[in-house]
C-alpha positions, 0 to 999 in steps of 0.5 A: 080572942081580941076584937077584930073590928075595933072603931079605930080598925073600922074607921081606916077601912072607912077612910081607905073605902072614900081614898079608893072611890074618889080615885075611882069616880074619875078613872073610867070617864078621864080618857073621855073627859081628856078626848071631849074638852082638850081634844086629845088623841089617844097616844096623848091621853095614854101619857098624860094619865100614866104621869100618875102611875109613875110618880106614885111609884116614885113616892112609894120608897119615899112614903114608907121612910116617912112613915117609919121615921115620923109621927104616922099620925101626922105623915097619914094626915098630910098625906090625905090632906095633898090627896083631897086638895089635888081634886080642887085642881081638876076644877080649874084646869082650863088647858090639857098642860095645866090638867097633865100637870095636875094629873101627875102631881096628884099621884104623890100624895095617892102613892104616900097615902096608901102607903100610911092608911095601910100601915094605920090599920096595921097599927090599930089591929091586935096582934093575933089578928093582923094576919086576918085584918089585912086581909079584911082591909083588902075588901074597902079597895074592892068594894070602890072598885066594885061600886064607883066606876059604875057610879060615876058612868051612872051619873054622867050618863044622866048630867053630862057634867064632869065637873059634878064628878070633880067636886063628887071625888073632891067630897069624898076624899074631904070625907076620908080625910075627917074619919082618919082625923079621929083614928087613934095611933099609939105613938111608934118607935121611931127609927134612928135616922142615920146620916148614911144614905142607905137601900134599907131606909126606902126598900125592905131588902130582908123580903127582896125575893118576895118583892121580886115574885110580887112583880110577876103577877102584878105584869099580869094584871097589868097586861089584862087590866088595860089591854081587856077592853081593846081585846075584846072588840078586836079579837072576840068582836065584844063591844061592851063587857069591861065593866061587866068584866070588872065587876066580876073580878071584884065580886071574886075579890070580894068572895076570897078574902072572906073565904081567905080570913080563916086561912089567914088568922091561922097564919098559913100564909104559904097556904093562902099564897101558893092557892091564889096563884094556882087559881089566877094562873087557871083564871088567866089561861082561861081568859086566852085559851077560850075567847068566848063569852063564858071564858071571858067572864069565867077568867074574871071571877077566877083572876078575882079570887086569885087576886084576892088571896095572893095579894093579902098573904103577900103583904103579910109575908112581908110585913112578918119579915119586918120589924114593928119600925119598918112596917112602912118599909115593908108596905111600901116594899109590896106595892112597889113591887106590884107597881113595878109589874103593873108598870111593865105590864102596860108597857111590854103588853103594848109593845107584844100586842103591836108585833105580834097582836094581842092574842101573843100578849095574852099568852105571854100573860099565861107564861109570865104568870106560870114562870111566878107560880115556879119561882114561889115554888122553887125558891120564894117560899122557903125564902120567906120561911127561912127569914120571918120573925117571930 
């Protein structure tokens, strides 16, 4: 069987681990840091750090072109390159404009790196170990997750200093930057770019349904994820327990794609895919149907695992429907889709919890997610059984 855990393998998780701290370090505390030094409300600090999401989301298409067309190498560098330098920003915005400014811009290069770390690590895994690789490649995304914000509330609770945490995020995405400097890329064959502007070049149309499932369950992370804190001090009377709550979920991350990796080296795709949606679908009717502290923390570990399962076979089902030069296509394609869900998450999660509270944004969570597992069923299984390339 060939190595897995190659050092050019090793070394793009490590560079993906440093991408997603230093995003990380800054997340949970920037509201705060937006509040305390600009005196910003809360509606103004929801805009400015959504500038972010919007335009890594538009970067995405952009990104996987790039990637398929061009060098990855050079793409993968330049990209982390905006990545780190963007933090130096942060240092000198003297004013909430400059700062906005700074915080959308960033989401550029974030959206583009992604796209080319995740492809680099395709790249540099032996083919009959992709499968299990992507998975595994998953776990530097979760163990950011699981070790950063707590890092980074660590440190501002003992200095008070959010410029230590600037030139903290700022140093470690340096430090990706390096290890990804020594990866070796064998050189791609490049796709034609023809003069013609077409839908193809920026989104993979061959895994369209794929994408369109995708959006689903990403709603639904999307809701969870940002309305969990306000929830849980208005409807279950819980003042601290969000980073408790995604600490759980990371560990279930974590857990199912350990467990997942045999799943997946054996190319049961379907297997892995149908098993996390079944399990995120009890993990969110869970969260609530029982608004306690056990179905609380219960929900995240199990979100976690469904997560951790789902989100691996996805991505794999679509880059199998891809050929080698439209691998970035196909990244890009995923986490567009996800984005996209996440993107209108947040916003219809906010528009039901006003009308109706959160309790019904919750449980639309519950039936967007059940209507995903139908559609997976129904259609979007054999849709890619029917359309994957050998």
């Amino acid at each position: 069987m060939e190595r897995l855990w190659n050092s050019n393998y090793c070394k793009v998780m490590i560079a993906n681990f440093s991408l997603f701290t230093a995003f990380y370090l800054l997340t949970p505390l920037l509201p705060l840091y937006l509040h305390e030094t600009f005196g910003a409300t809360k509606d103004v600090i929801g805009i400015v750090l959504s500038g972010y999401t919007i335009t890594a989301l538009l970067f995405r298409p952009f990104s996987g072109y790039f990637v398929d067309s061009f060098p990855r190498k050079a793409v993968l560098l330049i990209s982390y390159s905006a990545f780190a330098i963007f933090f130096t920003g942060y240092l000198a915005a003297t004013s909430l404009l400059m700062f906005t400014i700074v915080r959308t811009l960033h989401g550029g290069p974030f959206g583009a790196l992604t796209v080319a770390n995740s492809t680099a690590a395709i790249d540099v895994l032996p083919s009959s170990r992709r499968n299990e690789g992507i998975g595994y490649y998953g776990l530097s995304n979760n163990l950011a997750m699981a070790v950063s914000p707590t890092f980074a509330i660590f440190v501002y609770s003992q200095t008070h200093n959010f410029q230590l945490l600037f030139w903290l995020a700022l140093a470690v995405a340096t430090f990706g930057l390096i290890v990804d400097a020594t990866v070796k890329l064998k050189p791609q064959t490049t796709r034609q770019r023809p003069n013609k502007l077409s839908l193809d070049r920026f989104f993979l149309k061959r895994g369209w349904l794929i994408g369109v499932n995708m959006v689903f369950f990403g709603f639904c992370f999307g809701v969870v994820s940002n309305y969990l804190a306000i929830y849980g001090k208005q409807v279950m009377g819980m003042t601290g327990g969000t980073g408790t709550w995604f600490m759980l979920c990371s560990i279930g991350l974590i857990l199912s794609r350990l467990q997942g990796g045999k799943a997946l080296r054996q190319g049961r795709l379907t297997h892995n895919a149908a098993e996390g949606m079944l399990i995120s679908l009890v993990g969110y009717t869970l969260f609530i149907a029982y608004p306690n502290i056990a179905g609380y923390y219960s929900s995240a570990i199990l979100i976690g695992l469904g997560n951790g399962h789902l989100w691996p076979a996805f991505q794999n089902m679509m880059i199998s429907m891809a050929h080698h030069n439209e691998r970035g296509t196909a990244n890009s394609t995923i986490l567009i889709s996800w984005d996209v869900g996440m993107g209108l998450g947040i916003l219809m999660g906010g528009i039901i919890a006003e009308a109706l509270g959160y309790s019904t944004a919750f449980w639309t969570v519950a039936a967007v997610n059940a209507t995903g597992v139908a559609l997976y069923f129904l259609k979007a299984q054999n849709f890619f059984l029917e359309r994957q390339l050998s």
